[in-house]
N, C-alpha and C positions, 0 to 999 in steps of 0.2 A: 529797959533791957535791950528794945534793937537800935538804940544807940549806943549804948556798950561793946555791943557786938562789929558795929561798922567801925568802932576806935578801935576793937581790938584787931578787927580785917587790916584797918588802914596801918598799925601799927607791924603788922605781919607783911605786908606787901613792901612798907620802906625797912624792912629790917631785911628782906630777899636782895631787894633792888642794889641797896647800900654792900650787901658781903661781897667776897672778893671773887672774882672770875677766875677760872682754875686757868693756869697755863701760862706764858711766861708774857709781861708787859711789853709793850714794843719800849726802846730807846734809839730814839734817832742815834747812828753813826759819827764818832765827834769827827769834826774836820781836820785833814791831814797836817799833821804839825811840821810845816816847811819856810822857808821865811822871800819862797820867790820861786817863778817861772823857769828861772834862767839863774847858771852860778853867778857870785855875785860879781862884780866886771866884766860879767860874759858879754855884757852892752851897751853902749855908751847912751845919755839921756836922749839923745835926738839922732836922726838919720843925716846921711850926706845930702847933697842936694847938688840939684843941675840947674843950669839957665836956660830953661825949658820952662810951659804951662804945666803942672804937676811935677815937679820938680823939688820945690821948697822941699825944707826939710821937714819931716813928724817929729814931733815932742813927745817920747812916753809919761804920761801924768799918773802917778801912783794912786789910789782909789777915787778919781775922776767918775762920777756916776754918767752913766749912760742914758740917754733920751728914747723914750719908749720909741718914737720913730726915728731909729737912729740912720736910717737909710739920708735921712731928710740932710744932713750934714756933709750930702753930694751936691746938696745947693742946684739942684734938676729939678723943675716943673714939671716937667715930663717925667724924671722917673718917679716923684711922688704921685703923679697921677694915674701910674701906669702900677704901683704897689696898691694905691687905694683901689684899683679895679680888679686889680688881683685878689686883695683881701674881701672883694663884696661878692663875686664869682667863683672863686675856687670850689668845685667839686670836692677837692681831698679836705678842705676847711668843712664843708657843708656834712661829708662824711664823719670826722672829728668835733664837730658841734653834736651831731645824732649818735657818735655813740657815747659822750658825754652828757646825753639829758638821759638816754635809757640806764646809764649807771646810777643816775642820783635819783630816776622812779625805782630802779632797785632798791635803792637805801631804804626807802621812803615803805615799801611794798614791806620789808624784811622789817621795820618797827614797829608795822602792825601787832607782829609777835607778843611785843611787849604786852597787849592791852586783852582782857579776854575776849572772847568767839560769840557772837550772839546770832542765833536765827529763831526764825519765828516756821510753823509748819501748821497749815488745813488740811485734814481729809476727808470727804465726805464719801460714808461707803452704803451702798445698798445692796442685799443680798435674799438669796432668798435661800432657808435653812430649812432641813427636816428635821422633826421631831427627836426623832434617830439616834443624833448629835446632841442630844439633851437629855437623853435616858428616856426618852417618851415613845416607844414604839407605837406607832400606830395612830397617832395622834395627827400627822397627815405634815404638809412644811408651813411655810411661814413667811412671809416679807419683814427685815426689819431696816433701818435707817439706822446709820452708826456715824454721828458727827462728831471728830476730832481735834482738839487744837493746843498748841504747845508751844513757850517759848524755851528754847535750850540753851547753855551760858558752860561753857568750857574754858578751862584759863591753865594753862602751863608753868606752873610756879617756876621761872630760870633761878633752882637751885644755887648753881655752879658755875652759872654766868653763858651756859653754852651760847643762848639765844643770843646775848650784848658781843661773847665774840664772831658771832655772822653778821650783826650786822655792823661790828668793828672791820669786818674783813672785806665786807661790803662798800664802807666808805671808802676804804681804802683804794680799792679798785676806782672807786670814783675819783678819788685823790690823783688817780693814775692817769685817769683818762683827761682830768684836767691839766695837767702838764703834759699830755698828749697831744691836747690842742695846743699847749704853749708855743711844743717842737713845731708844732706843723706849722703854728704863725710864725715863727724864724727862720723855718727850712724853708719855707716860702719867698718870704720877703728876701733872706740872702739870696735865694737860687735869682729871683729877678736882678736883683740888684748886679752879680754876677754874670749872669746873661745878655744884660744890660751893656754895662763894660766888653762882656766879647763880643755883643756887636758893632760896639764904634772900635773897638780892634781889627775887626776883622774890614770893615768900612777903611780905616786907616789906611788898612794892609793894600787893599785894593787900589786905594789912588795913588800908594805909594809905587805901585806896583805900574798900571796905567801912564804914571810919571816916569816912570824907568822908562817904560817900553817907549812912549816919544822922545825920552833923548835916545834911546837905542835907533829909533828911525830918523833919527834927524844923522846921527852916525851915521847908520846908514847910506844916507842919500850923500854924505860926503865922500865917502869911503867911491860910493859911485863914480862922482865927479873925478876923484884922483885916477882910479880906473883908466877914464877914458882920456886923463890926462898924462896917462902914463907914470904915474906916482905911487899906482897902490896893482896887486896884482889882482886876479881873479878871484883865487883866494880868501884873500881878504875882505871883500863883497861874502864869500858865501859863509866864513867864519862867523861875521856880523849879523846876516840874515839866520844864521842858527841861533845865536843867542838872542838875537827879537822874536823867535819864535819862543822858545825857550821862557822869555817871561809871559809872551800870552798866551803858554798854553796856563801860566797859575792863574788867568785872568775869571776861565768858568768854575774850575775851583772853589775862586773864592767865592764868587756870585754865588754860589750852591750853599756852601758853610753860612754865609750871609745868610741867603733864603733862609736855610734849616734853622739858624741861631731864631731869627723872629718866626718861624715855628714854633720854635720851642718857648718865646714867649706867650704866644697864640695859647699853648696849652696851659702856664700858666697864670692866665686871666680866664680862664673857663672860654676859651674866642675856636673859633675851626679856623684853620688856618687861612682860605679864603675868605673872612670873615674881618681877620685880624688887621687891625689900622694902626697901629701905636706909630709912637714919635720915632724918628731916625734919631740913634744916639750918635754922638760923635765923642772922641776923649775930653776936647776943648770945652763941650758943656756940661762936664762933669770938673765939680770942683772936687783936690786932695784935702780932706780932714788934717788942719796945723796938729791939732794936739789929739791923744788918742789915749782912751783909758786903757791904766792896768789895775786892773779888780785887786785886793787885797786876797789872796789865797783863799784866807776863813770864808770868805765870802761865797767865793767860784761854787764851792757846793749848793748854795741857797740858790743863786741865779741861774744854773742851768737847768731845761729844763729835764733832760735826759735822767740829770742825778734826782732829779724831784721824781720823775717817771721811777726810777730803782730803788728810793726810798718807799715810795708806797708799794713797789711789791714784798718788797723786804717785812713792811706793817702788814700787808695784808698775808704774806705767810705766816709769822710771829702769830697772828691771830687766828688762823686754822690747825695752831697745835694748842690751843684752849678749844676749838670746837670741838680736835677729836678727842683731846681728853675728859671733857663734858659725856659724851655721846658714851665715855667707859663709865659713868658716876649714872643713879637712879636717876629714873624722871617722876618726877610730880605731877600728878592732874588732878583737876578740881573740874567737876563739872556737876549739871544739872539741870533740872525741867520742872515747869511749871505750866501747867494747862486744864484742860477738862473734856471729859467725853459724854456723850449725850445723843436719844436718838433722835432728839428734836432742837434743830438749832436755836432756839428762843433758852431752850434752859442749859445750851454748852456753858455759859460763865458763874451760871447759879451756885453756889456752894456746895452742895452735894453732890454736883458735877463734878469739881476736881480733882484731879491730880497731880502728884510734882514726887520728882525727887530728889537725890542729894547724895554723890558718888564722889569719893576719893580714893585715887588708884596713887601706886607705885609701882612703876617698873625698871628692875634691876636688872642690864646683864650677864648672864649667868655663863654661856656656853656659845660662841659663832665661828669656833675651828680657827679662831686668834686673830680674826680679823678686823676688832676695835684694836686693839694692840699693833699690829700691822700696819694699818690705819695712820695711828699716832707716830710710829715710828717715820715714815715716809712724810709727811708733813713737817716733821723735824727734820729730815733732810733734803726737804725742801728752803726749806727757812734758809738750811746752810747754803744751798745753792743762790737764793736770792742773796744772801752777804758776799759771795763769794761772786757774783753779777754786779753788785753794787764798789765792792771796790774796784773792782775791772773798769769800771763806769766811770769813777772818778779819775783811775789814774790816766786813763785814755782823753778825757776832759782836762786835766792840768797839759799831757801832752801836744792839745788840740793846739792850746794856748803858747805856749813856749814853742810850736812852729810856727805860728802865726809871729811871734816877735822874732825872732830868728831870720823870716822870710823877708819882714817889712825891711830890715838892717840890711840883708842881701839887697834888694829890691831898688833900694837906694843908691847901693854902689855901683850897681850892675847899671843903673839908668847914668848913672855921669860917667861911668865907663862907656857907655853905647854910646853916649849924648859927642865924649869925647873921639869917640870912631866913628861917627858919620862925620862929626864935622870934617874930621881929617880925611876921609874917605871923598869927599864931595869936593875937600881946595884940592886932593890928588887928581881926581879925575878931571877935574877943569882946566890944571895947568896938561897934563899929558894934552887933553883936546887942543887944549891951545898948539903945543907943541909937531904935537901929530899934522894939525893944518900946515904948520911951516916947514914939516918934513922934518922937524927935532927927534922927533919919537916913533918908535914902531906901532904898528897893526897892535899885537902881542902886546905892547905895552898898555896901551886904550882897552884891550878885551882885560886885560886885568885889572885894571881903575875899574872898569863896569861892574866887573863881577865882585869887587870888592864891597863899590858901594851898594849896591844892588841888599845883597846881604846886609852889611851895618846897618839900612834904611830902613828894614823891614825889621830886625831885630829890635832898633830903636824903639819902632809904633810896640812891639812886643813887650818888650821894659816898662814903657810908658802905663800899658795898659794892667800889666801886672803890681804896679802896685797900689790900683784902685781894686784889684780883684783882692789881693790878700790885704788889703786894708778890712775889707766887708767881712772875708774870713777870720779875722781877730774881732769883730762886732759880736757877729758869729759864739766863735770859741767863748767870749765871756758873758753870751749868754741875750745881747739884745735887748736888755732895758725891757723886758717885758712887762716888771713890777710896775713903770714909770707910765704905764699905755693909758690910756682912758676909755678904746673901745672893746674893752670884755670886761666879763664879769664881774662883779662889785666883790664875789671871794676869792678872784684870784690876783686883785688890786696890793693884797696885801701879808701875800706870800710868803716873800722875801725878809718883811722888815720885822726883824725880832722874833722873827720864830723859829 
């Protein structure tokens, strides 16, 4: 007989477990049916190229996979060492780890649900009674010992699925927070990588600048000699002495922007900025990536981590409009106790001591001034708001991409365009010097070759440097190879592939 009964329990508990959860399933978002970044000719397969270090051209490669460290493809020692310090230090990582394990002890806490309630409870009471209390007037009071003990077993039959969708809506959030940390290891690693590049920029800019200003004072001290030799006027001395001041006053400028850029690495590698040691970058040790992926479309949705972050809100709404419709359906409870009371603890477990018993409730809402209904409704338009966040999410994601390829083509023509203007800028101002010494060429003439090249040289270092910066932002945009890493989680290894 009580083996009949546990098959018929067991057969009762998978026939709850198995019915269907009220409320509507999630279904992933299919992916945007577009056939490219860019209309189609908008691009040609490879960038221009200069005869320059970074210069060559980039090759777009159509679904080329991405290297979980793709930063590594700058062929820098220093800046892989300077992202690996970053990734073991970061504060905003260490904060994004922690609230990534309290979401999955969430999960973990909310499955308990599924299983029943067990406690156990002793009470041992001593009192002392009058007669009184017993119909005995007069008969005087009394000492007695009253020992109690009971184990109790409650169990919430999930009808209607409510409890499966909290803790669907639970994982969810966990879902979330792990492409949480994803962002944060790509927002990371690009912003270094990026910071990186502006400060051999800004270093560039500096010597290039430093450079100007001693040919300015080697002018200078020419411009004197003619002076005194009656060649050049007064004038012309103080024209010259303005424009050498002129470049050094960008001289603490840029020291300043320098400082702050490895500040701002300082911050992040977890360092104070007094603290902070890293490499000098320069652009010359940073190698340009030849070939450079472009993700297949279908895909872009799975690799990034933003649209994964808006997917699981999207699931974890879809799932709080089954809790609240659960929370309008009956609830089920099963519960009960077993124990014995006794005034002398030797005979609490004796047979005649106990007690137990055996309660089954239902509770229907009936009347709460329409506030399960309410409830339901707003969770529904929730949902909508999370779809209506999620394609925002995507389409602002394919855009990321398509300015990133857009920028790299720019970036290209603009570097053999500058590459083409300083050179010309630097034979102009040579031959005017030349001329200038033999009295060929005016004052006027030389302050405009300066300021000419002054300009083209520094724009140059700017070109240069900008297309290892939007290089990193198209890594960036499609997402960073995160699926391909090996140092996180063994579940977020394999995110991306097939699912």
């Amino acid at each position: 007989m009580m083996l009949r009964s546990k098959k018929s329990l067991s057969a009762l508990a998978a026939l709850l477990l198995s019915a269907c959860a009220v409320g509507p399933n999630y279904k992933k978002p299919a992916a945007p049916q577009t056939s490219g970044y860019v209309p189609a000719g908008a691009l040609p397969p490879a960038t221009a190229s200069a005869p320059l270090p970074g210069g060559q051209p980039q090759r777009f490669v159509d679904d080329l996979d991405i290297p979980g460290q793709w930063w590594s493809l700058f062929k820098s020692a220093e800046l892989n060492a300077l992202i690996e310090r970053g990734l073991a230090n970061s504060p905003t990582l260490e904060a994004a780890q922690a609230a990534l394990r309290q979401a999955n002890e969430n999960v973990a806490a909310q499955r308990g649900s599924f299983f029943p309630s067990v406690s156990g409870s002793y009470q041992a009471e001593r009192q002392k009674a009058s007669g009184a209390q017993f119909g005995q007037p007069g008969s005087g009071s009394f000492l007695y010992t009253l020992n109690s003990a009971s184990v109790n077993v409650s169990y919430t039959l999930d009808a209607f699925g409510g409890i499966r969708r909290q803790v669907e809506a639970l994982q969810a959030q966990a879902d979330y927070q792990q492409f949480a940390l994803e962002a944060s290891y790509l927002s990371l690693t690009a912003n270094i990588v990026t910071a990186a590049v502006t400060e051999a920029s800004l270093r560039a800019q500096l010597a290039a600048t430093e450079e100007i200003a001693r040919s300015q004072q080697a002018q200078l001290d020419i411009t004197q000699r003619r002076v005194s030799a009656g060649g050049a006027s007064r004038a012309d001395v103080l024209q010259q002495q303005s424009t050498l001041q002129s470049t050094l006053a960008n001289v603490p400028i840029l020291r300043s922007q320098l400082a702050q850029e490895r500040n701002l690495l300082a911050t992040y590698v977890g360092a104070l900025p007094a603290d902070y040691g890293g490499a000098e970058f320069t652009l010359d040790s940073l190698t340009l990536p030849a070939e450079l992926p472009v993700s297949l479309p279908s895909k872009l949705v799975e690799q990034r981590p933003d649209i994964r972050q808006y997917s699981a809100l999207l699931h974890q709404a879809t799932a709080q409009i089954g809790v609240a419709t659960a929370n309008m359906l009956p609830q089920l409870t099963l519960s009960g106790s077993y124990g014995g009371v006794a005034s002398q603890f030797s005979n609490l477990f004796s047979p005649s001591s106990s007690v137990w018993s055996a309660i089954a409730g239902v509770t229907q809402p009936i009347f709460k001034g329409g506030q399960l209904v309410h409830q339901r409704r707003a969770a529904i338009a929730a949902a909508q708001e999370a779809a209506a966040n999620y394609k925002s999410t995507v389409i602002t994601a394919f855009q990321n991409v398509s300015n990133s390829l857009y920028a790299l083509q720019a970036d290209a023509d603009a570097l053999a365009a500058e590459t083409a203007a300083e050179s010309s800028a630097a034979e102009s101002l040579r031959l005017v010097q030349v001329q200038f010494k033999s009295g060929g060429a005016s004052y006027l003439q030389v302050l405009s070759a300066q300021q000419s090249y002054q300009t083209a040289a520094i724009a140059l270092v700017k070109a240069r440097a900008q297309r290892y910066a939007d290089t990193a932002a198209l890594f960036q945009a499609l997402g960073g190879g995160w699926w391909n890493r090996t140092d996180v989680a063994a579940n977020s290894s394999d995110c991306c592939k097939g699912s």
